[in-house]
N, C-alpha and C positions, 0 to 999 in steps of 0.2 A: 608855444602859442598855438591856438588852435584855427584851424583852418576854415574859414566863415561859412566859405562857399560849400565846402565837402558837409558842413552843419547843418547848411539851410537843404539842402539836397537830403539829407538821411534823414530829418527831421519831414520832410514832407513824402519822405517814401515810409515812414512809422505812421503819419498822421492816416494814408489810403492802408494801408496794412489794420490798424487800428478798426476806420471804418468797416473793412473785407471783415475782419473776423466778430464785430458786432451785426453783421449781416448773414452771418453763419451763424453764431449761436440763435438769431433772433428764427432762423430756417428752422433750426434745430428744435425748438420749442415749436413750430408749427405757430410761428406770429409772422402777424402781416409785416412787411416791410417798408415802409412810409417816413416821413419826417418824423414823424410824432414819435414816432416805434422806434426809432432807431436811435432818435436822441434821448430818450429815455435808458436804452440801455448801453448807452457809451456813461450816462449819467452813472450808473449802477456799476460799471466796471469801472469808472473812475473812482468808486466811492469803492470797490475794493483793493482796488493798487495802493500799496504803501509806500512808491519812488513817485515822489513829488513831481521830477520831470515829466514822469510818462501820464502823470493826472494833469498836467498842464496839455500834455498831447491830448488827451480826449476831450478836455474842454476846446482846443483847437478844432478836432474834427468836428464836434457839435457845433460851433460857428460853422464850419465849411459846409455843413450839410443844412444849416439853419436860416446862412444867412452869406449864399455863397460871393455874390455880387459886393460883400464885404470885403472880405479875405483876400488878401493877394499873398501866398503862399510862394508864388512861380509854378503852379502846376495851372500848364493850357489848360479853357477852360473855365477856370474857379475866376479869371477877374472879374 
């Protein structure tokens, strides 16, 4: 059986890990880094990941970054 807490804890250190590196590729291209910018291209790297989980993690971070006052994740902060 799998361990809920150890889940919710890795799953929210994937979801900022996710965001870091759609903020690095977006540097990378020399694009601004804004909401707009950002959730478009977590959009775009979700539309190329073929593990369903981790396309669910980028839709997670696009809320967290969209709509943060939503989300309660457990990361200070985001409530």
């Amino acid at each position: 059986m799998k361990d809920r807490a150890y889940e919710s804890t890795s799953s929210e250190d994937e979801v900022c890990c996710i965001i870091g590196q759609a903020v690095i590729e977006l540097s990378d291209e020399h694009q601004p880094v804004n909401k707009s910018t950002l959730s478009l291209k977590l959009l775009a790297m979700a539309d190329r990941d073929k593990d369903d989980e981790r396309v669910l993690l980028y839709w997670i971070a696009r809320k967290a970054i969209t709509k943060p006052h939503q989300l309660n994740i457990g990361v200070q902060g985001w409530r």
